[in-house]
MILUMRO-948208 format. One record per residue: residue number from 1; residue in three letters; chain; x, y, z of N, C-alpha, C in turn. Coordinates in nm, 3 decimals, always signed. Atoms other than C-alpha are relative to their C-alpha. Layout:
N
num|residu|chaine|n_px|n_py|n_pz|ca_px|ca_py|ca_pz|c_px|c_py|c_pz
NUM|ALA|A|X|Y|Z|X|Y|Z|X|Y|Z
...
//
This chain:
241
num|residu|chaine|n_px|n_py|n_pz|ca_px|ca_py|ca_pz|c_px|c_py|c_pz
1|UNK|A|+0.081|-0.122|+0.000|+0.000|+0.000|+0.000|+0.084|+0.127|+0.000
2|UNK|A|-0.155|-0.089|-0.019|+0.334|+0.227|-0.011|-0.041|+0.071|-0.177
3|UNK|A|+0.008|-0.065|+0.109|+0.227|+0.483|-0.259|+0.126|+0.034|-0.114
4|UNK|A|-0.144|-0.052|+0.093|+0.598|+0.569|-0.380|+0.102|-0.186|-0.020
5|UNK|A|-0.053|+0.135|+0.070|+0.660|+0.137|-0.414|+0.014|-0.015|-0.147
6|UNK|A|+0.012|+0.023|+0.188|+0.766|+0.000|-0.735|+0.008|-0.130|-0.044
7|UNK|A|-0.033|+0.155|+0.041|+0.801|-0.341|-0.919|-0.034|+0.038|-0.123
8|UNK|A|-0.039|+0.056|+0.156|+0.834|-0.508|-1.218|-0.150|-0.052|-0.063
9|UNK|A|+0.169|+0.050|+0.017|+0.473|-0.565|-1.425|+0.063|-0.045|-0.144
10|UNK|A|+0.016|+0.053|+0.138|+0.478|-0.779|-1.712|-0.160|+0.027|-0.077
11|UNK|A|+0.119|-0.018|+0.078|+0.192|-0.772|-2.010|-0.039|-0.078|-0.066
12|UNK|A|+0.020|+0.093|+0.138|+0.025|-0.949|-2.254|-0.120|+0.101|-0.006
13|UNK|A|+0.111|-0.083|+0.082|-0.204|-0.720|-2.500|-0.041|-0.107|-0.086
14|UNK|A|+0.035|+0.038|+0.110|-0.476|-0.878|-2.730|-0.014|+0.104|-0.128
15|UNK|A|+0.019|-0.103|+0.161|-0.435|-0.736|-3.081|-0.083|-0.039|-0.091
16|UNK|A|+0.114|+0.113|+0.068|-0.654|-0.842|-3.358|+0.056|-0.056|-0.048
17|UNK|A|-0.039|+0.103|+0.054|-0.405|-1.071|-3.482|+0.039|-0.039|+0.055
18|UNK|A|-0.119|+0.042|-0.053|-0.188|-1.162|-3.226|-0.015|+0.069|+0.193
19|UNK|A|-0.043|-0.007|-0.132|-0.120|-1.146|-2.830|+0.143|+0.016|+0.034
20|UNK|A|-0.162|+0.056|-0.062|+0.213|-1.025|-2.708|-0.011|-0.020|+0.165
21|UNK|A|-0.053|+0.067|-0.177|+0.367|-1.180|-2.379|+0.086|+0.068|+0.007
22|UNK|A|-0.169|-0.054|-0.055|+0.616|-1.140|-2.140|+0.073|-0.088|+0.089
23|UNK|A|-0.104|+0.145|-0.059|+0.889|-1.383|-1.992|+0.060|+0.042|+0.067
24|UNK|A|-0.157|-0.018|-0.116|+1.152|-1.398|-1.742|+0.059|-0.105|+0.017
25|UNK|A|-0.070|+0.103|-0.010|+1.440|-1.658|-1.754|+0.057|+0.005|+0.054
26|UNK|A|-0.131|+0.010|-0.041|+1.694|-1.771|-1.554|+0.097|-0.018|-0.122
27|UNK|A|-0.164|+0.009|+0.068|+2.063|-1.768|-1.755|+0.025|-0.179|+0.043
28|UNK|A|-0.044|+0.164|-0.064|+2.120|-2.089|-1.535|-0.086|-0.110|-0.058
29|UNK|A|+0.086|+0.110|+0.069|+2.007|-2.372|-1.742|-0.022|-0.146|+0.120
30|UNK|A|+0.045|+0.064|-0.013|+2.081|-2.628|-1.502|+0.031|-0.004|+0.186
31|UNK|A|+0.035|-0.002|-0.134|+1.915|-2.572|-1.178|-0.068|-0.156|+0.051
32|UNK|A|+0.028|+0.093|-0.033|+1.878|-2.893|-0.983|-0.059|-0.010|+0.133
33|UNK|A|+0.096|-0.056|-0.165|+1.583|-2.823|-0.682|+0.074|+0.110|+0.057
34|UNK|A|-0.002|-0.129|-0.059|+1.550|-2.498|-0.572|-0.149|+0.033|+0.083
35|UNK|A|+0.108|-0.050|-0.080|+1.305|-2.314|-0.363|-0.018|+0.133|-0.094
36|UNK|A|+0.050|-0.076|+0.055|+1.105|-2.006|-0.553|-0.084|+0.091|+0.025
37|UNK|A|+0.074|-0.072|-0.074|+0.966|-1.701|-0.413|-0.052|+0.107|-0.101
38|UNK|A|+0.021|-0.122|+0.118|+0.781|-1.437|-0.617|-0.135|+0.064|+0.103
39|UNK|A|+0.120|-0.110|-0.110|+0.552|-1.158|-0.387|-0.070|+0.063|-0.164
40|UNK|A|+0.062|-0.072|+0.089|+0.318|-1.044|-0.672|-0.163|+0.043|+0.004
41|UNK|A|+0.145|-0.059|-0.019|-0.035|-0.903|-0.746|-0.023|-0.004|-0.162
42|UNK|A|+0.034|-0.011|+0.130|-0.215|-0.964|-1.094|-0.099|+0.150|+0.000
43|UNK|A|+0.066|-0.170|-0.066|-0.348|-0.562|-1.136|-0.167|-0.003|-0.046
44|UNK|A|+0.122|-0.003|+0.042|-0.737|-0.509|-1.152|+0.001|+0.107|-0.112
45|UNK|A|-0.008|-0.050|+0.156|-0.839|-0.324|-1.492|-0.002|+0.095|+0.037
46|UNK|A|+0.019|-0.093|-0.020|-0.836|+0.012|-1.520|+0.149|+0.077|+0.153
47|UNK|A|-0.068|-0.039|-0.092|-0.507|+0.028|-1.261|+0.078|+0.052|-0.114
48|UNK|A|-0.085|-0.104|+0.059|-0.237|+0.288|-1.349|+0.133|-0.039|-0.011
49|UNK|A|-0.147|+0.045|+0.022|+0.086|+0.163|-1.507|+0.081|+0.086|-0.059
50|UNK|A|-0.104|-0.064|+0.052|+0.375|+0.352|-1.610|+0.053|-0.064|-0.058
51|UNK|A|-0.058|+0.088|+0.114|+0.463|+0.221|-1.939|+0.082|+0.089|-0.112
52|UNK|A|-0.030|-0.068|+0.155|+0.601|+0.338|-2.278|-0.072|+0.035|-0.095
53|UNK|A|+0.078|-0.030|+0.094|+0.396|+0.453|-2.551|+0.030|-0.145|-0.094
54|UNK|A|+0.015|+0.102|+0.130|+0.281|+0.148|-2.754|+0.033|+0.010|-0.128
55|UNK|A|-0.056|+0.030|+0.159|+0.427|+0.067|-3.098|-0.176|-0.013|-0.076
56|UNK|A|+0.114|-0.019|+0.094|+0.132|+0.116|-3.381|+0.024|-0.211|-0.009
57|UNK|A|+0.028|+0.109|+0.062|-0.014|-0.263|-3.433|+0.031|-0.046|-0.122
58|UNK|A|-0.023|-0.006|+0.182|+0.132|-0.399|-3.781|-0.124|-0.047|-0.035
59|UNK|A|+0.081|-0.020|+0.032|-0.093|-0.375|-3.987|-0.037|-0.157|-0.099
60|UNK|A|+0.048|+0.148|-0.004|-0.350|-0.746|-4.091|+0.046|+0.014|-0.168
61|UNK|A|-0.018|+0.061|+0.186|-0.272|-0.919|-4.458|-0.070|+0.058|-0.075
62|UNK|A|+0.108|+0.004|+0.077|-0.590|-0.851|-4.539|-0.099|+0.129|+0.055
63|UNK|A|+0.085|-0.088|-0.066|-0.729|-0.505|-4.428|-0.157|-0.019|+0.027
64|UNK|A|+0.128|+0.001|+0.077|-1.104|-0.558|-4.597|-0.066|-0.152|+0.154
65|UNK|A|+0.044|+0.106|-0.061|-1.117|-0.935|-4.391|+0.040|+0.032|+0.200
66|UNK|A|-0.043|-0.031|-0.142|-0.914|-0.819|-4.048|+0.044|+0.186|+0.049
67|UNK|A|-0.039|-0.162|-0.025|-0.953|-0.425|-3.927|+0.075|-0.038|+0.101
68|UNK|A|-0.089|-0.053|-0.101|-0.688|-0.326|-3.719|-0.139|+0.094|+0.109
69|UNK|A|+0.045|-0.072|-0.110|-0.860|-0.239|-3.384|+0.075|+0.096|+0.084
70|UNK|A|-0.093|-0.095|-0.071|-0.716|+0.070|-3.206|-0.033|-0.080|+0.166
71|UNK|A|+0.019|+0.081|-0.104|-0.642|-0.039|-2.840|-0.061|+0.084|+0.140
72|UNK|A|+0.048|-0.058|-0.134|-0.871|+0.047|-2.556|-0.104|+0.127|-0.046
73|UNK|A|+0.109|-0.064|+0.058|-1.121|+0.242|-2.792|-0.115|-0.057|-0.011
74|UNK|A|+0.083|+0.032|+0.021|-1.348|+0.049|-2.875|-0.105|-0.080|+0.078
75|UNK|A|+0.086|+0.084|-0.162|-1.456|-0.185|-2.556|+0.018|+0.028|+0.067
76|UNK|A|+0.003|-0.045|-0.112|-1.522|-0.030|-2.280|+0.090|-0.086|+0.124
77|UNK|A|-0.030|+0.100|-0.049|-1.301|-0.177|-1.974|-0.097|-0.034|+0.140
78|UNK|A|+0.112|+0.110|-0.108|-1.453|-0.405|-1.692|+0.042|+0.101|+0.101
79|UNK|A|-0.041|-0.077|-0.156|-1.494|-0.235|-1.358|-0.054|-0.088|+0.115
80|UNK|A|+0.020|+0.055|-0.089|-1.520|-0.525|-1.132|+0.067|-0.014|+0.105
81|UNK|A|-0.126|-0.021|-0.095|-1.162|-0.453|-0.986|+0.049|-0.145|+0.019
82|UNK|A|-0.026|+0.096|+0.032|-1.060|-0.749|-1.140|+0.098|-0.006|-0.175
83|UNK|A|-0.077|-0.024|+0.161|-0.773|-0.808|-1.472|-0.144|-0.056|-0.058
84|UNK|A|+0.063|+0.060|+0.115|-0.939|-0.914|-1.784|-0.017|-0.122|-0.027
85|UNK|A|+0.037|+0.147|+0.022|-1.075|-1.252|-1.889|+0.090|-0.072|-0.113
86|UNK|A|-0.074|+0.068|+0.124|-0.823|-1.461|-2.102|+0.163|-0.021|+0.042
87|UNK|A|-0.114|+0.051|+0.020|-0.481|-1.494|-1.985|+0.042|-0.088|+0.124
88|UNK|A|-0.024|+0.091|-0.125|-0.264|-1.704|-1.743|+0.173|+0.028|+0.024
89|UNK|A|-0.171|-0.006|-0.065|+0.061|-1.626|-1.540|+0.067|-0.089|+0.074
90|UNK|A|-0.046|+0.109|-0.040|+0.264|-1.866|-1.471|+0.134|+0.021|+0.074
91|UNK|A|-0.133|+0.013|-0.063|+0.577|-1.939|-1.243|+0.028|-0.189|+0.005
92|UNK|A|+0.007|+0.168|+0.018|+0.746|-2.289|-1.320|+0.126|-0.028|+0.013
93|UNK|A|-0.132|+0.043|+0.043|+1.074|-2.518|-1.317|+0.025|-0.011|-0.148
94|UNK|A|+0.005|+0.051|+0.150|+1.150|-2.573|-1.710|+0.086|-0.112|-0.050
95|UNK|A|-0.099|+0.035|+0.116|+1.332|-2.855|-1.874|-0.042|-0.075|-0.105
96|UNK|A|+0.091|+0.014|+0.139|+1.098|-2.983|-2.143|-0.162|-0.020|+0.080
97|UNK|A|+0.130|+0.040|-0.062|+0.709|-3.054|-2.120|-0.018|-0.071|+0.073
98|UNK|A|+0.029|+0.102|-0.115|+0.730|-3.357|-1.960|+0.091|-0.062|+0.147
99|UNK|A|-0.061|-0.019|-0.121|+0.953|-3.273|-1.655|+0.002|+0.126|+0.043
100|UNK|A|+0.018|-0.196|-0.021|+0.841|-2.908|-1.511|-0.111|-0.012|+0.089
101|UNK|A|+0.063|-0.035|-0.082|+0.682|-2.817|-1.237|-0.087|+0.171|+0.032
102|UNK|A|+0.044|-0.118|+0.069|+0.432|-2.540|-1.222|-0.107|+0.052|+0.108
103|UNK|A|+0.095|-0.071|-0.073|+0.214|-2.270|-1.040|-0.034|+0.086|-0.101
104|UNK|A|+0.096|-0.079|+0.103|-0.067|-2.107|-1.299|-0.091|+0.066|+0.063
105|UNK|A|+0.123|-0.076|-0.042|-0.294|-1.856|-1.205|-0.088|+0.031|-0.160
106|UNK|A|+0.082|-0.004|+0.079|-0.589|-1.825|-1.455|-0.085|+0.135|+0.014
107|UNK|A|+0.094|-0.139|-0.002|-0.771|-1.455|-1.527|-0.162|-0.087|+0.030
108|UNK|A|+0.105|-0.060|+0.008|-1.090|-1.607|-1.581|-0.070|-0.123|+0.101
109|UNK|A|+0.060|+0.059|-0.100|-1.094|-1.834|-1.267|-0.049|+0.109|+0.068
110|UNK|A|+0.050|-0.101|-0.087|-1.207|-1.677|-0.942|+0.122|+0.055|+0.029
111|UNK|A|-0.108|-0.043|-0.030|-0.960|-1.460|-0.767|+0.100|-0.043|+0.106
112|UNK|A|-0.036|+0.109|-0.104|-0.857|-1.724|-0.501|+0.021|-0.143|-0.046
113|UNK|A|+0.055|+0.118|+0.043|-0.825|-1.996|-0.686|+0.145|-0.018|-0.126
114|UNK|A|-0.171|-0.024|+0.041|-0.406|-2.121|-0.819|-0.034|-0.167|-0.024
115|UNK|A|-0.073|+0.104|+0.064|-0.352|-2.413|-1.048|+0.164|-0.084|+0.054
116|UNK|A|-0.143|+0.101|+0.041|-0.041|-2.671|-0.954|+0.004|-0.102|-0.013
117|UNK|A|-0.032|+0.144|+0.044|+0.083|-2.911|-1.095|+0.132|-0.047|-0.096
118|UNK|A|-0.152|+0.044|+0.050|+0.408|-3.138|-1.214|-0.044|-0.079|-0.119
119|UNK|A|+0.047|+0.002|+0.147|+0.365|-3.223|-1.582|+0.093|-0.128|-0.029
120|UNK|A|+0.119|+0.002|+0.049|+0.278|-3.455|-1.758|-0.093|+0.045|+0.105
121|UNK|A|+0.125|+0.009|-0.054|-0.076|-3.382|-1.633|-0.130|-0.012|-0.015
122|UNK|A|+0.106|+0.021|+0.022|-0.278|-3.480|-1.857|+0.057|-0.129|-0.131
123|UNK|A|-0.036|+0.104|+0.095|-0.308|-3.831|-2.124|-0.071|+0.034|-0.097
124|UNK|A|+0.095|-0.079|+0.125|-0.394|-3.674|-2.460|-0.008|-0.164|-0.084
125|UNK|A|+0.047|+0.058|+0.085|-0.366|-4.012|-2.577|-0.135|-0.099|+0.069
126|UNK|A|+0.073|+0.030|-0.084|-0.657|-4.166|-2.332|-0.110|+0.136|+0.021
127|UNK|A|+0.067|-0.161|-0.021|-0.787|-3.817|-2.327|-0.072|+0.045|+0.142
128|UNK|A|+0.088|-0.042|-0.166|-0.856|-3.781|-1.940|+0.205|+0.059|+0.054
129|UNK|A|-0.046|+0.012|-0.072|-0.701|-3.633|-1.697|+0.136|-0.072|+0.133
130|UNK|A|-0.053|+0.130|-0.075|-0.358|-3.830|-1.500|-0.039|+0.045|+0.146
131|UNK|A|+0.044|-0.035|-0.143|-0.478|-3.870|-1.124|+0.153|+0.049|+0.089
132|UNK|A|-0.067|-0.056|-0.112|-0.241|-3.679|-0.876|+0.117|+0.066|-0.066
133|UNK|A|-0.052|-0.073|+0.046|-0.099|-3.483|-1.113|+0.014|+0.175|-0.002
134|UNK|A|+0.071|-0.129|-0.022|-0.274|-3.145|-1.079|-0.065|+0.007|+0.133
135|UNK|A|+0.129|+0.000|-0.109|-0.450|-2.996|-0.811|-0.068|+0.173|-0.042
136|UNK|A|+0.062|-0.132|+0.012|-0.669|-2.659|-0.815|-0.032|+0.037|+0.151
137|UNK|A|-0.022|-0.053|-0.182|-0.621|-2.492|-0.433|-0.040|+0.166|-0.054
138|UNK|A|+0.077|-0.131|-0.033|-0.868|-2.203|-0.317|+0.104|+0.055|+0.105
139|UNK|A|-0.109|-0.028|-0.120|-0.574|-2.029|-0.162|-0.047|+0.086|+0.127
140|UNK|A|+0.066|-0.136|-0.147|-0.637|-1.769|+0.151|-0.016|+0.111|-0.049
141|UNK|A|+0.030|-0.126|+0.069|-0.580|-1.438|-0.034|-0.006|+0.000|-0.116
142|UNK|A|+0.010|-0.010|+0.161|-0.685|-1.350|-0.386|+0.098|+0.049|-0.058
143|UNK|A|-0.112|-0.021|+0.097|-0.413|-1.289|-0.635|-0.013|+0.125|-0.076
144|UNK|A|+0.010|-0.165|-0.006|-0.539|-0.921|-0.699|+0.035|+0.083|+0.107
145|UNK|A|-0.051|-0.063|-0.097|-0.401|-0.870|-0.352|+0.183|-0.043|-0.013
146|UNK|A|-0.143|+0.032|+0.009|-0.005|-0.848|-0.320|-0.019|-0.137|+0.163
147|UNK|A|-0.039|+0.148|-0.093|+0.117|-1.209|-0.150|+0.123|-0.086|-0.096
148|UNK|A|-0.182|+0.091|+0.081|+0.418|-1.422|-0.187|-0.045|-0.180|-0.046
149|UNK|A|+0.030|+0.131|+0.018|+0.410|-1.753|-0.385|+0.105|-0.089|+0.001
150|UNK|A|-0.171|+0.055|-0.031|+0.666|-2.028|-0.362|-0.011|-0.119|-0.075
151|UNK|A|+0.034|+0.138|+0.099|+0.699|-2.333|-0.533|+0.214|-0.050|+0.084
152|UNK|A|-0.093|+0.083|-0.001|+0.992|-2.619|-0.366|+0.021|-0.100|-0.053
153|UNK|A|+0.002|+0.147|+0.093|+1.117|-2.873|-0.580|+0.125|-0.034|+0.083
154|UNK|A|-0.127|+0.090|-0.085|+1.306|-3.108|-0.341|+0.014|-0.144|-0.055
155|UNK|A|-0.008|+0.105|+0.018|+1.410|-3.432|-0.359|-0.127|-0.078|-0.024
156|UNK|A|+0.089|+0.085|+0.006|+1.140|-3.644|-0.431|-0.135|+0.076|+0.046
157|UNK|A|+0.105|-0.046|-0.023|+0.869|-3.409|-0.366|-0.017|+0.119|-0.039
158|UNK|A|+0.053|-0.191|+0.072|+0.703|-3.019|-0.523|-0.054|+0.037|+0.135
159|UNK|A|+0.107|-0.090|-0.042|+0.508|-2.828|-0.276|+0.030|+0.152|-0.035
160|UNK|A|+0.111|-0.099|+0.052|+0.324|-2.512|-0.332|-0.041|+0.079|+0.130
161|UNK|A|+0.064|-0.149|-0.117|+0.284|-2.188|-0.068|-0.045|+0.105|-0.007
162|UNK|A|+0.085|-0.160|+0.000|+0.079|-1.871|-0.025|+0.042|+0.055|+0.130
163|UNK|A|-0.024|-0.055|-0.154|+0.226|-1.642|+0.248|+0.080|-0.108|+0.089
164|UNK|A|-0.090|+0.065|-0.108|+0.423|-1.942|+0.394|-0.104|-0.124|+0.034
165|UNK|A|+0.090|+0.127|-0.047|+0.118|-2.166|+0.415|-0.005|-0.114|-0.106
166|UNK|A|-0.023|+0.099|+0.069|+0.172|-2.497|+0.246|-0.175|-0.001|-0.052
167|UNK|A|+0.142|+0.036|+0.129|-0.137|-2.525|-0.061|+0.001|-0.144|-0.010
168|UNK|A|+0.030|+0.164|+0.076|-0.042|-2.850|-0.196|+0.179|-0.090|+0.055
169|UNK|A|-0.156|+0.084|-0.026|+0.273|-3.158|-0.213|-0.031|-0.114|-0.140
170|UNK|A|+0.007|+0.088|+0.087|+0.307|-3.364|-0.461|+0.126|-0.141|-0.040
171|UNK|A|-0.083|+0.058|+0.080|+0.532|-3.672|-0.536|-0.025|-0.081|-0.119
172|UNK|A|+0.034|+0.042|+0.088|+0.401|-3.759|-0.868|+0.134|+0.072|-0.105
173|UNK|A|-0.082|-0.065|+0.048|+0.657|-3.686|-1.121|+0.079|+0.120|+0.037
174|UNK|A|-0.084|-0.094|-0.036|+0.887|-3.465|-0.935|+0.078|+0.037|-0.132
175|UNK|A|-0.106|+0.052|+0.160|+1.125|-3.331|-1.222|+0.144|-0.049|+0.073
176|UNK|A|-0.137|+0.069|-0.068|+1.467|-3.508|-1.171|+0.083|+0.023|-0.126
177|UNK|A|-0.161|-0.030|+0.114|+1.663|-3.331|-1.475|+0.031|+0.182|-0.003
178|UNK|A|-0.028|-0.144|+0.030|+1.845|-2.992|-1.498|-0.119|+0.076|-0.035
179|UNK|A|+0.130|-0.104|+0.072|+1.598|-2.707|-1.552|+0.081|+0.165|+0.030
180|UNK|A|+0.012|-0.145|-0.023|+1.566|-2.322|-1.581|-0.122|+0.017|+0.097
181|UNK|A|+0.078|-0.048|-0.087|+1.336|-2.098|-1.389|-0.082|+0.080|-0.086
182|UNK|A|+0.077|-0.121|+0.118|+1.062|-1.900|-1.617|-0.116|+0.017|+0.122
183|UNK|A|+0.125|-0.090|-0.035|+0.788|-1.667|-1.516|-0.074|+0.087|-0.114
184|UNK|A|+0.042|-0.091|+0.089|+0.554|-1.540|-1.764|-0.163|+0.020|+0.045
185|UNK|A|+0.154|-0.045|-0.005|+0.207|-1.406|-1.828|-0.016|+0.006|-0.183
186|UNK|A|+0.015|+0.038|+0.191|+0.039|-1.514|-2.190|-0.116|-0.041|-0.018
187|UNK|A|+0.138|+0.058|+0.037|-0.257|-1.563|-2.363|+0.000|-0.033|-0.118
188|UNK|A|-0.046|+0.067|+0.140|-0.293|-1.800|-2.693|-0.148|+0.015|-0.091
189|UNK|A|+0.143|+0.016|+0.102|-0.688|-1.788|-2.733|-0.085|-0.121|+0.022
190|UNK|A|-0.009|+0.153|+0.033|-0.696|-2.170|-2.648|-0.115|-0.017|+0.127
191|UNK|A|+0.075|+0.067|-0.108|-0.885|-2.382|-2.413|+0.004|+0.053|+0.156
192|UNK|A|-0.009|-0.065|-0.114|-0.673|-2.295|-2.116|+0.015|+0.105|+0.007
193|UNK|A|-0.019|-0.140|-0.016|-0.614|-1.948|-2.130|-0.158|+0.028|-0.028
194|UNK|A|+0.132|-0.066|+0.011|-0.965|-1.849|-2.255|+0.088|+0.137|-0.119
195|UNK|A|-0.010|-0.108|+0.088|-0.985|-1.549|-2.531|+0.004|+0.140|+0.051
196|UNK|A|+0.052|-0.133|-0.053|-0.910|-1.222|-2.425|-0.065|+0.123|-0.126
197|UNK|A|+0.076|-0.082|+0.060|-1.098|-0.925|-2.577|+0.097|+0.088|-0.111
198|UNK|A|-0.110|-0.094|+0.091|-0.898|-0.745|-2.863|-0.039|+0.121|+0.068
199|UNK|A|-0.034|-0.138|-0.081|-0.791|-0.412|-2.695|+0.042|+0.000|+0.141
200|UNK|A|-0.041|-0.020|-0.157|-0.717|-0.538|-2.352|+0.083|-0.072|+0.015
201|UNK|A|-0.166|+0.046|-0.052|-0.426|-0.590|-2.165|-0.011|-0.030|+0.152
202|UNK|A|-0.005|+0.053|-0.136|-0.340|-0.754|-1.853|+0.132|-0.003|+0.080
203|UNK|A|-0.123|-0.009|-0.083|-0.072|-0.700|-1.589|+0.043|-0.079|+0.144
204|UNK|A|-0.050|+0.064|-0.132|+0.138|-0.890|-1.352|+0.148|+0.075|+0.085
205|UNK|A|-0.082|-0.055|-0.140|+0.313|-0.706|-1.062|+0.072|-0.069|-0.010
206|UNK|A|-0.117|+0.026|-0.080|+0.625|-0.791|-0.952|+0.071|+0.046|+0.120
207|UNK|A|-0.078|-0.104|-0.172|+0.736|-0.689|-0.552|+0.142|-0.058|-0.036
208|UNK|A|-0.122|+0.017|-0.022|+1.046|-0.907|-0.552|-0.017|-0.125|-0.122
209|UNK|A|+0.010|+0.154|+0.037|+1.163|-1.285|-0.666|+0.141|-0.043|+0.076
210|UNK|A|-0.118|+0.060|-0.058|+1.393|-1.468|-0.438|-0.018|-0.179|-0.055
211|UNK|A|+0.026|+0.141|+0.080|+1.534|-1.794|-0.558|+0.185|-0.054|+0.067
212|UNK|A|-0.128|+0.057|-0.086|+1.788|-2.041|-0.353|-0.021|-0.150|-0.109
213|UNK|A|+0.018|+0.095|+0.099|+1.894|-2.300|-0.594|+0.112|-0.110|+0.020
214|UNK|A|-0.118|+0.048|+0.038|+2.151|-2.578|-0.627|-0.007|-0.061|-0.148
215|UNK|A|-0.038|+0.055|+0.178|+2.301|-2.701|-0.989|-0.016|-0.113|+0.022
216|UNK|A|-0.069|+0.079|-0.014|+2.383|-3.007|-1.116|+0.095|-0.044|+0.007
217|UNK|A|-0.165|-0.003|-0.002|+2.707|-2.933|-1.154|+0.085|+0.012|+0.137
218|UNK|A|-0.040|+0.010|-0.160|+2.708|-2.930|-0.763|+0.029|-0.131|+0.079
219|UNK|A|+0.069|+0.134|-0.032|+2.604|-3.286|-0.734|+0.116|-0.061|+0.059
220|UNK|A|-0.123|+0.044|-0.074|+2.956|-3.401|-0.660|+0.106|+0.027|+0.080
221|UNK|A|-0.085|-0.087|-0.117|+3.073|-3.146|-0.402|-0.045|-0.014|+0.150
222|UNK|A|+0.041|-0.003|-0.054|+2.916|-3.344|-0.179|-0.148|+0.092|+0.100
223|UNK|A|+0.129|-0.111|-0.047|+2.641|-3.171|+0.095|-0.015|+0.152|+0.049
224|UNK|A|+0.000|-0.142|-0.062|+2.765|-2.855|+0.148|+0.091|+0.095|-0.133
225|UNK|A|-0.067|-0.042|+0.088|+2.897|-2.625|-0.179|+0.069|+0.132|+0.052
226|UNK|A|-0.063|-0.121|+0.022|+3.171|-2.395|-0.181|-0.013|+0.072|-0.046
227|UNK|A|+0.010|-0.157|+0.139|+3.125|-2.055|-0.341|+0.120|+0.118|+0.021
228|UNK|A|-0.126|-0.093|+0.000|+3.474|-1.915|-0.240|+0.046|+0.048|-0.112
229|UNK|A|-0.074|-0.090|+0.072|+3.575|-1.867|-0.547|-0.067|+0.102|-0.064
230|UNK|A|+0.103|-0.133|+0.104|+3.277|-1.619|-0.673|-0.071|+0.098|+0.114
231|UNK|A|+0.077|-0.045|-0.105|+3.127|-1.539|-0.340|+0.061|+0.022|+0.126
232|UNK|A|-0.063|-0.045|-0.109|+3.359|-1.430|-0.089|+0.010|-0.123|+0.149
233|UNK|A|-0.039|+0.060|-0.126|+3.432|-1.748|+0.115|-0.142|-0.091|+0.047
234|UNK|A|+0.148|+0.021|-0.038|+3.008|-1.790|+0.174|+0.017|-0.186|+0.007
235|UNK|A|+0.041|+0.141|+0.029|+2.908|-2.140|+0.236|-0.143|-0.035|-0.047
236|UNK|A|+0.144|+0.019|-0.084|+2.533|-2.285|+0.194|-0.013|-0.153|-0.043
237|UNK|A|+0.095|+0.161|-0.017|+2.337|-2.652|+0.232|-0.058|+0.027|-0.126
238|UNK|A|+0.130|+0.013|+0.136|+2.182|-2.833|-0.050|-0.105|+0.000|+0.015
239|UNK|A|+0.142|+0.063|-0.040|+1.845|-2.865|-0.071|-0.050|-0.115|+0.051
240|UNK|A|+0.091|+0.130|-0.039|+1.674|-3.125|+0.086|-0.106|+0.017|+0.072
241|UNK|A|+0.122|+0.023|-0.077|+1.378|-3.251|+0.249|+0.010|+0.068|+0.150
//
């Protein structure tokens, strides 16, 4: 509530051809269990961002079949004090689809209400659902309020926090190979995301992101890694249970 605070807000605009996103990577490709902290707030519509002046939309193949919509003219925005209906921000481990661990928030769930789950998590060739793959947790505060989320990938187990309060656990496919760290916010149009409205845009806050990690390239320095030679002497513990 610190009127002169600041953070980091990512976007995704619908255009009439196209949705841009916004990402955040780790450099470190191969993070081997870490712990993941991100304090954020998805912004209700109509909140006040300090941005850049938008780039003109390029212009559709086909003027006659696709008008270029100017943005934020033509549909009025929602005043429920709520983002827009259609996208999904995500915070995850990465090292391909089917080893990644993941916390999704969805616009056009309720505002209490956080996707996790360790992937696979679903059998497209069976077409259901895999059991104890996913879960959907009504957390304590809504995700239009600033709160910290966390995601641990330990040994043999994920869990999932709001404020410090354990959501979920999972040992169903833990991932067990090198990964990065991504954070984005994106909308495709699709099933899960839902369609957002050409002209609106959606924002994800950023307060901080703390992130305690070990490599794999640690794996044989035994349980305690040195960082004398980059870090002044520091010691710290691997992760574990």
């Amino acid at each position: 509530n610190d009127t002169y605070a600041t953070y980091l807000a990512l976007r995704t605009t619908r255009f009439s051809e196209y949705t841009s996103t916004a990402e955040i990577e780790t450099r470190i490709r191969n993070i081997y269990r870490c712990s993941v902290r991100v304090r954020l707030r998805l912004l209700p519509a109509g909140s006040v961002v300090s941005e850049p002046p938008q780039h003109k939309e390029w212009p559709p193949r086909d003027p006659k079949r696709h008008p270029t919509v100017p943005l934020n003219k033509t549909i009025p925005p929602l005043h429920d004090g709520r983002p827009p209906y259609g996208a999904c921000a995500g915070i995850f481990t990465y090292h391909d689809q089917t080893c990644e661990s993941d916390i999704e928030i969805l616009t056009r769930d309720p505002a209490y209400r956080v996707h996790y789950a360790n992937q696979p998590d679903y059998n497209f060739t069976a077409d259901h659902e895999i059991p104890g793959a996913s879960t959907i947790a009504d957390i304590p505060v809504p995700w239009t309020t600033w709160s910290t989320h966390r995601l641990d990938w330990l040994s043999g187990m994920s869990r999932w926090y709001v404020n410090n309060q354990m959501e979920d656990a999972k040992s169903y496919r833990v991932p067990d190979l090198e990964s990065m760290i991504i954070l984005n916010l994106w909308s495709d149009g699709g099933l899960w995301t839902g369609d957002m409205r050409i002209g609106d845009s959606i924002y994800l806050g950023i307060e901080y992101i703390e992130l305690v990690y070990n490599r794999s390239s640690d794996a044989l320095m035994g349980p305690y890694v040195s960082l004398s030679k980059n870090h002044g002497g520091h010691q710290r513990p691997a992760l574990t249970n």
